[in-house]
VOPAGU-2260 file (C-alpha; in pm, 1 decimal, decimal comma):
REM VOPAGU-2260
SITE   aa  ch    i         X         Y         Z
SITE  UNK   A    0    8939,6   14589,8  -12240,7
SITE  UNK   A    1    8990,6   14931,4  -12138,5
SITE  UNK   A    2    9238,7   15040,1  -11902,0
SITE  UNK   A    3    9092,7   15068,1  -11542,4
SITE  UNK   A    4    9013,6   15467,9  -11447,6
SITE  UNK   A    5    8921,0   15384,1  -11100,7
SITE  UNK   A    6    9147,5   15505,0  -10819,4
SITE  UNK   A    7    9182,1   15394,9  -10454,6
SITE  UNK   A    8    9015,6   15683,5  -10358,5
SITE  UNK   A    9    8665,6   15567,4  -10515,2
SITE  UNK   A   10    8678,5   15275,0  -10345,3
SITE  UNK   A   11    8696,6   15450,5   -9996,7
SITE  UNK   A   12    8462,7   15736,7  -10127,1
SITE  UNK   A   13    8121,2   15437,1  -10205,7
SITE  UNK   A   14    7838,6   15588,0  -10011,9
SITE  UNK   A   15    7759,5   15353,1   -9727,4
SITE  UNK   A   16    7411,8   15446,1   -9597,1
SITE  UNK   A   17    7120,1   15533,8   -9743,1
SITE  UNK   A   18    6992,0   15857,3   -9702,9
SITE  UNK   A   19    6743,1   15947,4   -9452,7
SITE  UNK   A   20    6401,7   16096,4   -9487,3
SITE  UNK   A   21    6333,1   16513,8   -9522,0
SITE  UNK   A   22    6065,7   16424,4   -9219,4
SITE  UNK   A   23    6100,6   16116,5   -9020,7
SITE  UNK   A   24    5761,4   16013,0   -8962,2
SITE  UNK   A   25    5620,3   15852,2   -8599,9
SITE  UNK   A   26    5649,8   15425,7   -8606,7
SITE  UNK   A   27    5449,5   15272,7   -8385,1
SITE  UNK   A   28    5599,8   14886,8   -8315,1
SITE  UNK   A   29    5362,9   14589,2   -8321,0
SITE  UNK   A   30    5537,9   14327,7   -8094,7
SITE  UNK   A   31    5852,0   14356,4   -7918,3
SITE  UNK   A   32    6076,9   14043,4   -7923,2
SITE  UNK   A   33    6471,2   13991,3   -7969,0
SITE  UNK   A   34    6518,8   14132,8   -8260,2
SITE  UNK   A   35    6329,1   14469,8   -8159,3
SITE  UNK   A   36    6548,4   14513,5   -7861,8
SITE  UNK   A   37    6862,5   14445,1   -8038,3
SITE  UNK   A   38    6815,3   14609,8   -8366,9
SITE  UNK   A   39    6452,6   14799,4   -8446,6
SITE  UNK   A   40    6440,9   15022,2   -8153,3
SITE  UNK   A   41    6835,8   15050,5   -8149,0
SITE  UNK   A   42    6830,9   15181,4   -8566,6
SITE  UNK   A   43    6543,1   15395,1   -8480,9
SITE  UNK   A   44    6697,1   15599,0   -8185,7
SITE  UNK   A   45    7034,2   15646,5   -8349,1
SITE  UNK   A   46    6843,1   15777,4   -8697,9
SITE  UNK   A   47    6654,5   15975,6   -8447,4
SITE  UNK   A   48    6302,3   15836,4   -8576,6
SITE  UNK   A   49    6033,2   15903,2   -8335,3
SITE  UNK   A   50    5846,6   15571,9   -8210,3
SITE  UNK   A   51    5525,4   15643,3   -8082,6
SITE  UNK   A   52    5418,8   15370,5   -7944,3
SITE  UNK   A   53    5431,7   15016,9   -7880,4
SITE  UNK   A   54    5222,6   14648,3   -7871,6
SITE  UNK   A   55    5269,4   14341,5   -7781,1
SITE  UNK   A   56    5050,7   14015,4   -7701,0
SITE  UNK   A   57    5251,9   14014,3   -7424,8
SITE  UNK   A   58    5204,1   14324,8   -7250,4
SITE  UNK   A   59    5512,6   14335,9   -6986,7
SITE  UNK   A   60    5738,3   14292,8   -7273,8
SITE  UNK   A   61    5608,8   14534,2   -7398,9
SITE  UNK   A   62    5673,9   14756,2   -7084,1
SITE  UNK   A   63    6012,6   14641,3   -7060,0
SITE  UNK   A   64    6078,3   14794,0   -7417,3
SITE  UNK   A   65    5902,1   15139,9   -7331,0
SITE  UNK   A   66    6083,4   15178,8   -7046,7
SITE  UNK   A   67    6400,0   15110,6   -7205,3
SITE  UNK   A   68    6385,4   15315,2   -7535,4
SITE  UNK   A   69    6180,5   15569,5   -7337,9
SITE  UNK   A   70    5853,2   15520,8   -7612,5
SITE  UNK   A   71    5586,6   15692,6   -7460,7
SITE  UNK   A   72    5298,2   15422,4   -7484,8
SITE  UNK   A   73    5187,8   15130,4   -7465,0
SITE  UNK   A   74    4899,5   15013,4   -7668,0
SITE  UNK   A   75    4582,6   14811,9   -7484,3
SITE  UNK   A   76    4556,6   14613,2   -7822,9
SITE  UNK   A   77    4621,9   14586,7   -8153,3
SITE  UNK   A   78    4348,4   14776,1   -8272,2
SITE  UNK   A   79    4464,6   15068,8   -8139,0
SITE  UNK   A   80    4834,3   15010,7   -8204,9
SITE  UNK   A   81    4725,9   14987,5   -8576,4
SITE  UNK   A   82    4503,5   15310,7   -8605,7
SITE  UNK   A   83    4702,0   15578,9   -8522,1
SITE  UNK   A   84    4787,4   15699,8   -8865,9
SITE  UNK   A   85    5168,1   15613,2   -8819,6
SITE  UNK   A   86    5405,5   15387,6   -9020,3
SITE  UNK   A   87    5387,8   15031,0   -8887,6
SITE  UNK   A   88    5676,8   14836,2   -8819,5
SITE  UNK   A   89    5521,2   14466,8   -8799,6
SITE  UNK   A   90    5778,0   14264,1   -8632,4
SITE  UNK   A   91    5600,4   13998,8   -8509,6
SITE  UNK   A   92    5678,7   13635,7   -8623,6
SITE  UNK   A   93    5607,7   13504,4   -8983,0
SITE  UNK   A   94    5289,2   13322,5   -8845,8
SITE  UNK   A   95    5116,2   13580,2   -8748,6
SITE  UNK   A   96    5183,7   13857,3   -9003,7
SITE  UNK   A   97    4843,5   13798,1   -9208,5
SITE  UNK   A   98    4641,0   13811,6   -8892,3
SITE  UNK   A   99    4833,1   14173,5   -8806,8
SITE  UNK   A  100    4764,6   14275,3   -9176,3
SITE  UNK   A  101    4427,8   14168,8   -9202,2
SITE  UNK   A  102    4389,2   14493,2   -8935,7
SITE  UNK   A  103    4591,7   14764,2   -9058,6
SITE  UNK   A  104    4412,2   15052,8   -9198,1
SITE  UNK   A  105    4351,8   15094,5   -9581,7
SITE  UNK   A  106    4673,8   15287,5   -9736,1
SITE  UNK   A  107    4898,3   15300,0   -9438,0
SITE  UNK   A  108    5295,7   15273,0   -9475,7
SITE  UNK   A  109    5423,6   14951,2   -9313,4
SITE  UNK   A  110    5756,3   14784,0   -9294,7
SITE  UNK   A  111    5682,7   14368,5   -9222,2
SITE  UNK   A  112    5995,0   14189,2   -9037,1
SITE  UNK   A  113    6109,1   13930,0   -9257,4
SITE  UNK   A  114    6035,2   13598,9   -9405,9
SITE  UNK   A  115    5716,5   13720,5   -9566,0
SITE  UNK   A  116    5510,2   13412,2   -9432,0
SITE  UNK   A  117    5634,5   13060,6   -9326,5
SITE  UNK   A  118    5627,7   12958,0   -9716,3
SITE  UNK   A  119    5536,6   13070,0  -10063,7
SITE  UNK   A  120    5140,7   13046,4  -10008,7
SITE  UNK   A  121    5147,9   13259,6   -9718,3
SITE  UNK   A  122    5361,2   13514,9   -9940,4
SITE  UNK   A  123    5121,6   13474,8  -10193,6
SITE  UNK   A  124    4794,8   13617,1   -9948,8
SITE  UNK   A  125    5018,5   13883,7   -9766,7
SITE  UNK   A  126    5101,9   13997,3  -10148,6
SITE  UNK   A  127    4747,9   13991,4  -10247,6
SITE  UNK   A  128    4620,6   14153,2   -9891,8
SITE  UNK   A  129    4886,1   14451,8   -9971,8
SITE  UNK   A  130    4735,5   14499,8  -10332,3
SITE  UNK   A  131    4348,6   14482,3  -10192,8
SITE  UNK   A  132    4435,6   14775,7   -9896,1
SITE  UNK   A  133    4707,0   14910,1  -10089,1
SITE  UNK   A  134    4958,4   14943,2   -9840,2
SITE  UNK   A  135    5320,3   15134,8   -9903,7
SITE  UNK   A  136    5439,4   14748,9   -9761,7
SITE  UNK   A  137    5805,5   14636,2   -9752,1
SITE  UNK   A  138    5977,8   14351,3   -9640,2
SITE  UNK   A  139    6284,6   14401,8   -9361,7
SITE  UNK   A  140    6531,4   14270,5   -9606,1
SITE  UNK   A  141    6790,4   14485,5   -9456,9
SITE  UNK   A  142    7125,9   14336,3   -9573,0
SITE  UNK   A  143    7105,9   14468,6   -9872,8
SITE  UNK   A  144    7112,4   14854,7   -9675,3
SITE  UNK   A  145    7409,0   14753,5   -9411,5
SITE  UNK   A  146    7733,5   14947,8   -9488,9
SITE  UNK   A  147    7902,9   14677,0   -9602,2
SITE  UNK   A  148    7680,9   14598,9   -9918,3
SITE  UNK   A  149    7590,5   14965,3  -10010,7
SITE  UNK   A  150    7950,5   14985,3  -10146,0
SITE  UNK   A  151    7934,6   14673,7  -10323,9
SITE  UNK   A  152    7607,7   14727,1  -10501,7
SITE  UNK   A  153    7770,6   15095,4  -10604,7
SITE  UNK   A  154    8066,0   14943,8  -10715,7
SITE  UNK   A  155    7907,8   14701,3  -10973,3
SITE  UNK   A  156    7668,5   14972,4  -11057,4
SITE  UNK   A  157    8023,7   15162,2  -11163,7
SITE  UNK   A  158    8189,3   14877,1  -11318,6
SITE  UNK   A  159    8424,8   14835,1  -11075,8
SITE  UNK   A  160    8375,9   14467,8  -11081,5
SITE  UNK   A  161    8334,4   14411,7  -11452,8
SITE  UNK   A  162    8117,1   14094,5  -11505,3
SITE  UNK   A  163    8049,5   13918,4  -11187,7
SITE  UNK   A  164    8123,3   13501,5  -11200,4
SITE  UNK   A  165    8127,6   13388,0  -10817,6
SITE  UNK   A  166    7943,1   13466,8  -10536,1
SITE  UNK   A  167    8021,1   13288,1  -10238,1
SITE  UNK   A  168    7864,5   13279,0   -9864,1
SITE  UNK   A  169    8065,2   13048,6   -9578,4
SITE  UNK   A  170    7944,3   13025,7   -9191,8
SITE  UNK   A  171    8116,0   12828,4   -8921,9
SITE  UNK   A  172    7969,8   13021,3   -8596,9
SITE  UNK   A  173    7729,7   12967,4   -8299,6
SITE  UNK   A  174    7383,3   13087,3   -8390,7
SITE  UNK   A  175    7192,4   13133,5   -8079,4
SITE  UNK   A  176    6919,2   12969,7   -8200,4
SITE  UNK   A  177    6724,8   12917,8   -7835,9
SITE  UNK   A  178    6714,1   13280,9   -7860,4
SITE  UNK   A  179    6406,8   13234,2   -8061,0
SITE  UNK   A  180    6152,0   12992,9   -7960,8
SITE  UNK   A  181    5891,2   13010,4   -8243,3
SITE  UNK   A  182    6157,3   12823,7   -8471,7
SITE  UNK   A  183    6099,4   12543,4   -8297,5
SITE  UNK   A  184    5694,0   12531,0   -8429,8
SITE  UNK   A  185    5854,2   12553,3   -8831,9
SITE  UNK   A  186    5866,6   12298,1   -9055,9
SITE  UNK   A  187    6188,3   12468,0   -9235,7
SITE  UNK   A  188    6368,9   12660,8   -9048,9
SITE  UNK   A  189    6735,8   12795,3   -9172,0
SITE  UNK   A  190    6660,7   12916,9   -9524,6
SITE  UNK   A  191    6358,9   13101,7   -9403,9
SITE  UNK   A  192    6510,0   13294,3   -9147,6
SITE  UNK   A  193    6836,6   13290,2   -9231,2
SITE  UNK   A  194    6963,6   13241,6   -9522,2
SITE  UNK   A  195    6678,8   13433,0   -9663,1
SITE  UNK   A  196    6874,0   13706,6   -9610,6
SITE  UNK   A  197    7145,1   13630,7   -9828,3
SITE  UNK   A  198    6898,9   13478,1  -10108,0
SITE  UNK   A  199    6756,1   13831,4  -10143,2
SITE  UNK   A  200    7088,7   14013,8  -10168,7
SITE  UNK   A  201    7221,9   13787,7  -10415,9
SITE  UNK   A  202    6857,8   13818,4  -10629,6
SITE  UNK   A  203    6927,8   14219,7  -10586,2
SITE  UNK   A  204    7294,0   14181,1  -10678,4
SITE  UNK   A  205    7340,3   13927,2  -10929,9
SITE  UNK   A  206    6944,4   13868,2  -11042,1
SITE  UNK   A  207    6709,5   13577,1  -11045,9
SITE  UNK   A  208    6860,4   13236,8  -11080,3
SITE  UNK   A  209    6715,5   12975,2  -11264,2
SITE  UNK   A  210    6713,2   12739,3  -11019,3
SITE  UNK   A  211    6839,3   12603,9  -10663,1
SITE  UNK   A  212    7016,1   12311,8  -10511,5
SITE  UNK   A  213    6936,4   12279,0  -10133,6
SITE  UNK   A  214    7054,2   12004,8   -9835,6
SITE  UNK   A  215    6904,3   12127,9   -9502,3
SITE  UNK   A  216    7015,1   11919,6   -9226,1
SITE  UNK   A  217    6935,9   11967,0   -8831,6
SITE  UNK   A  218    7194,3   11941,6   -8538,7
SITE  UNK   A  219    7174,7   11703,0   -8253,1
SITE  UNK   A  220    7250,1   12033,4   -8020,1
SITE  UNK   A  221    6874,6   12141,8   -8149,2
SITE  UNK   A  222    6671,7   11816,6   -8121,9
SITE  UNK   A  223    6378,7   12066,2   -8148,9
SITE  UNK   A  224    6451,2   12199,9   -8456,8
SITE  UNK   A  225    6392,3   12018,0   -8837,3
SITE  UNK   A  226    6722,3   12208,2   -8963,1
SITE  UNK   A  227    7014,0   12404,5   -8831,6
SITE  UNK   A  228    7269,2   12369,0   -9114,0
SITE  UNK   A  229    7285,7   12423,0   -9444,8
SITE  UNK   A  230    7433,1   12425,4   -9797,0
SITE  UNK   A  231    7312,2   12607,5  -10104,3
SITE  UNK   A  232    7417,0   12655,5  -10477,1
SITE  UNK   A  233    7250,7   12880,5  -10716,5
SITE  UNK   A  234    7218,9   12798,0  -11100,7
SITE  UNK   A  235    7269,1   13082,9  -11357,2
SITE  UNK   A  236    7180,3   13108,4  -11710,6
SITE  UNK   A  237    7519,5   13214,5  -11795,5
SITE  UNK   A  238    7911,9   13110,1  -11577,9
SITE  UNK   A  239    7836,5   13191,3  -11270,3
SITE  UNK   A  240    7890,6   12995,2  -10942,4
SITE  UNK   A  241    7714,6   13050,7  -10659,4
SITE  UNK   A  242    7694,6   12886,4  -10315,9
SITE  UNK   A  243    7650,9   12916,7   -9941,8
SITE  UNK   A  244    7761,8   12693,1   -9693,8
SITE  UNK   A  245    7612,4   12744,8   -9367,9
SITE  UNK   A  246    7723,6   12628,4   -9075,8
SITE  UNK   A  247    7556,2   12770,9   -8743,6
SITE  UNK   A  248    7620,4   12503,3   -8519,2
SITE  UNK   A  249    8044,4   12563,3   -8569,6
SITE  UNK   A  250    8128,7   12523,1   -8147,6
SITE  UNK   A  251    8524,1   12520,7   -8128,7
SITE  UNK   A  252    8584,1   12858,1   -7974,3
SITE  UNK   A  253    8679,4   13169,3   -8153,1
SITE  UNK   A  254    8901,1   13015,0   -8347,5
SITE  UNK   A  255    8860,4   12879,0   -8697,3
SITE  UNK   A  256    8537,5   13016,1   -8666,2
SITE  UNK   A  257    8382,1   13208,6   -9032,5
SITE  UNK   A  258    8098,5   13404,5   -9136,4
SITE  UNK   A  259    8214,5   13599,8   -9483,3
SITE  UNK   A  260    8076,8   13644,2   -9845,3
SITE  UNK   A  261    8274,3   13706,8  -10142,6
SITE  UNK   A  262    8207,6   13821,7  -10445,4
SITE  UNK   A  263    8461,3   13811,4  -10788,7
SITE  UNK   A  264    8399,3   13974,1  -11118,6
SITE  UNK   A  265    8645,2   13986,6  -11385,5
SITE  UNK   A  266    8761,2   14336,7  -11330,2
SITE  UNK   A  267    8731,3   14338,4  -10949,5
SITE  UNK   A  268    8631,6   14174,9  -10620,9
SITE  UNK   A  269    8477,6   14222,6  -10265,0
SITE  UNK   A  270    8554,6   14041,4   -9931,9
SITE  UNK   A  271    8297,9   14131,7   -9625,3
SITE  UNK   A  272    8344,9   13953,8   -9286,1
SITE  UNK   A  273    7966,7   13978,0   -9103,4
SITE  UNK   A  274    8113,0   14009,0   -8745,4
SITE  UNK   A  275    7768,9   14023,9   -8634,7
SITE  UNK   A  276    7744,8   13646,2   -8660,5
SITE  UNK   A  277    8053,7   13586,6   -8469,2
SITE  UNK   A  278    7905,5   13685,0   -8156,9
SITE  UNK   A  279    7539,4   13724,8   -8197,2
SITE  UNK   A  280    7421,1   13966,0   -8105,3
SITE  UNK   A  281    7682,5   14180,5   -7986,1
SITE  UNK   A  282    7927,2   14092,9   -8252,9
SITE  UNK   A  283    8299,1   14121,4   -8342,3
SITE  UNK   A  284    8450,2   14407,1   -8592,9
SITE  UNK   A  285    8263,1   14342,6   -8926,7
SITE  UNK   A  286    8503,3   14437,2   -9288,6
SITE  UNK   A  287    8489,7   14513,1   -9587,8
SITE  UNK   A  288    8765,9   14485,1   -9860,0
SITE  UNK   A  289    8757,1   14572,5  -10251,7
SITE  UNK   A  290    8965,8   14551,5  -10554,7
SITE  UNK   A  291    8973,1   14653,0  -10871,9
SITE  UNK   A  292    9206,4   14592,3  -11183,1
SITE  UNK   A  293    9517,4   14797,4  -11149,4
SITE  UNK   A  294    9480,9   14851,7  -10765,7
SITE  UNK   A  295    9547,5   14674,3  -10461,6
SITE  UNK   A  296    9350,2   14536,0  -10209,2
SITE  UNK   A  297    9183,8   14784,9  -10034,5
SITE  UNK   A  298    9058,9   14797,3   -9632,7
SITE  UNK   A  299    8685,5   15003,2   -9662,9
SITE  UNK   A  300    8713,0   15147,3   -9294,4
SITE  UNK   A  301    8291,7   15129,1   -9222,3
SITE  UNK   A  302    8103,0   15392,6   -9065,4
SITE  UNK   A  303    7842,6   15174,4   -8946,4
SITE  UNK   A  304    7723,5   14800,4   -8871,1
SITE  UNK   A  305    7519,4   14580,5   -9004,1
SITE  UNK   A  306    7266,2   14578,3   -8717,7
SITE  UNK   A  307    7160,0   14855,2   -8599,2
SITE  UNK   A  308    7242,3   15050,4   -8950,0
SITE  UNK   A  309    7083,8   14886,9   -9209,3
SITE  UNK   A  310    6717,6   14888,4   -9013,3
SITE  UNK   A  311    6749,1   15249,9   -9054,4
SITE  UNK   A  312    6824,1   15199,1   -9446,9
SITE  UNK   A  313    6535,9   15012,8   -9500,0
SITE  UNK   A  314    6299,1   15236,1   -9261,6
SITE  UNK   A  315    6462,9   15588,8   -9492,2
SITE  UNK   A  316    6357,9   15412,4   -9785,8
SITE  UNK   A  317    6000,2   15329,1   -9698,5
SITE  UNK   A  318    5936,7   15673,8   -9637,1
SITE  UNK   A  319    6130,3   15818,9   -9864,1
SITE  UNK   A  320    5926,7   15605,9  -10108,9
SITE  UNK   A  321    5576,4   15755,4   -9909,8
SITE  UNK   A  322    5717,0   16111,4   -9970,2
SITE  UNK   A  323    5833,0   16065,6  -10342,0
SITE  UNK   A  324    6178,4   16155,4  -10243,1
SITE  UNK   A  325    6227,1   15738,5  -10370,3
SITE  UNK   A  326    6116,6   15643,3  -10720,4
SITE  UNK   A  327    6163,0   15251,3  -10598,3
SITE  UNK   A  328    6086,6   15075,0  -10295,6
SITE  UNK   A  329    6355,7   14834,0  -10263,9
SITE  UNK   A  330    6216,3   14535,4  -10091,1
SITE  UNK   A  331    5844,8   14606,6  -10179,4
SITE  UNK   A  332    5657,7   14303,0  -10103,6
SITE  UNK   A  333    5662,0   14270,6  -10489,9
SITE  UNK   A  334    5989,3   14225,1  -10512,6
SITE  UNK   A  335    6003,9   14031,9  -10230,0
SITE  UNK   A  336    5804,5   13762,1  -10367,1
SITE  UNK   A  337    6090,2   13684,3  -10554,6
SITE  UNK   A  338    6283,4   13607,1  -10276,9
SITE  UNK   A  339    6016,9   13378,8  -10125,9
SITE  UNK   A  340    5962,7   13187,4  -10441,0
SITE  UNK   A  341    6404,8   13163,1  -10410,3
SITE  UNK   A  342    6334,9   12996,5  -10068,2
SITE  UNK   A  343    6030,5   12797,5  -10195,3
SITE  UNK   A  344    6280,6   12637,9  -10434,6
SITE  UNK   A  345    6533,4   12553,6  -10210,4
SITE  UNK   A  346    6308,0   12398,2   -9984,7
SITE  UNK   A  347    6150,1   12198,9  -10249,8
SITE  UNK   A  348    6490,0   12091,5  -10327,8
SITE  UNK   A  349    6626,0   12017,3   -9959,6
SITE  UNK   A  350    6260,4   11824,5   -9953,7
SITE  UNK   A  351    6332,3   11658,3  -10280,4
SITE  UNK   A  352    6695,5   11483,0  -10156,3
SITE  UNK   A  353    7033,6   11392,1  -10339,9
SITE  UNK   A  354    7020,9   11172,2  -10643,0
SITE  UNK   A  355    7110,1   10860,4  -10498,5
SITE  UNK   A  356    7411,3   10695,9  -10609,3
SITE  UNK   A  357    7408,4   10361,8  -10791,9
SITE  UNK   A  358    7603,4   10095,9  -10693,8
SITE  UNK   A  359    7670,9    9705,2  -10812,1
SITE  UNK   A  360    7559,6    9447,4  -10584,9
């Protein structure tokens, strides 16, 4: 193997956001929930992204989030919200996404909050209804734009990392999980709006897998929910070991407490701590570390955060992509399909149980 011709210095110098659009084009916002507040309308002021306007079944909410982020209407409806000519940021819950794209206009650029549908037949018809009105449509797969992974995907672009063989996701925080009431109407709940995320980063990382071991298990703390906790392995055609153990229900205090992902190769590695999910959702300091064969351990300082920075990613991309200035869009709802069927598989297996053991009477 060849000696190693990276330096410290292109470790620090991996480009950590993606860059924005010539134009920013007007979004108008259809709904206006949690994660708007806390991360759409934050990304979009900071990237300086004009919102139009904004809709929600609930039309004081709605209000509330005009006032706020000073977005100078509110729609009457979702008609109108929809035919206005500007990019659409769905970000409404995964039950009612079909009935919201059933009513956007032929050809229009829209950005669809993820999961893409509570399970792989709803993926399936939002696929299918993007192909019939051929909409510019991607999923909010944003992890995969936060500052923390841009690096990492450049760096195994580079070589930095060599081969990768281990991939590894561990959780032991407090999820908030009253802060979202719909969960409590799914029949899975944790690898379709969580670890989702981390299924489609790995798939953009690493590739598909060729299968998935699942154990989904709920939390007497959430007697309204099927799951809260989980654990996850990946299976590769060739040595690599992947898991994610995912504990959101961790409730010892600060310390002890986890949320990293780590990632070894045989020429390098990558450490990230997602202080987002230490205190959701105003969060603690979130890292980044990298090595690479003939250098030492390296602290990435980051210029950004996971939430509100990687909404913007994803938003530059999708109309980047409309302009041309993008040959690819990164989570197009083709691509994101893939992910789906990931989380179709791991439900299937969660569904499916252990093997059980045998024992002698």
């Amino acid at each position: 193997m060849k000696k190693n011709c990276f330096t410290t210095q292109d470790l620090l110098n991996l480009p950590q956001s993606w860059p924005l659009p010539r134009e920013k084009k007007a979004i108008d916002i259809i709904a206006a929930g949690g994660i708007v507040k806390d991360a759409h309308l934050p990304a979009y002021r900071k990237a300086g992204f004009p919102v139009s306007g904004i809709y929600d079944s609930n039309p004081e909410q709605a209000r509330e989030r005009a006032e706020e982020f000073d977005i100078p209407r509110v729609y009457e409806s979702l008609e109108e919200a929809v035919s206005q000519g500007n990019v659409i940021d769905l970000a409404t819950p995964p039950e009612a996404h079909l009935e919201v794209l059933e009513q956007i206009p032929q050809g229009s650029a829209v950005l669809i909050q993820k999961p893409m549908g509570r399970n792989l037949e709803e993926a399936r018809r939002i696929r299918k209804l993007c192909r019939e009105k051929q909409l510019n449509a991607a999923i909010n797969f944003q992890l995969r734009f936060s500052p923390m992974m841009l690096p990492i995907r450049e760096a195994l672009a580079q070589g930095m990392f060599g081969e990768l063989n281990e991939v590894e996701v561990r959780l032991a925080c407090q999820t908030p999980w009253e802060l979202w009431p719909f969960l409590e109407k799914m029949e899975d709940v944790e690898v379709l709006v969580h670890s989702v995320h981390y299924l489609d980063w790995i798939r953009s990382l690493i590739g598909e897998p060729s299968g998935a071991y699942c154990h989904a298990v709920p939390h007497p703390k959430f007697p309204n929910l099927q799951d809260a906790r989980n654990s996850i392995i990946l299976a590769y055609d060739r040595p690599v070991r992947c898991c994610l153990s995912l504990n959101h229900t961790y409730s010892k205090g600060p310390r002890h407490q986890q949320a990293t992902i780590r990632i070894e190769g045989d020429r390098g590695a990558a450490q990230v701590s997602l202080g987002l999910l230490l205190n959701y959702p105003e969060g603690e300091p979130e890292t980044l570390e990298l090595v690479s064969e003939g250098l030492e351990w390296t602290d990435v300082p980051l210029s950004g955060r996971w939430f509100p920075d990687a909404f913007i990613g994803v938003m530059s991309n999708l109309q980047r992509f409309c302009d041309g200035d993008d040959a690819e869009l990164i989570t197009s709802v083709e691509d994101a399909f893939g992910t789906m069927s990931l989380v179709d598989a791991c439900i299937s297996s969660s569904h499916s149980g252990a093997i059980p053991v045998q024992r002698d009477d």
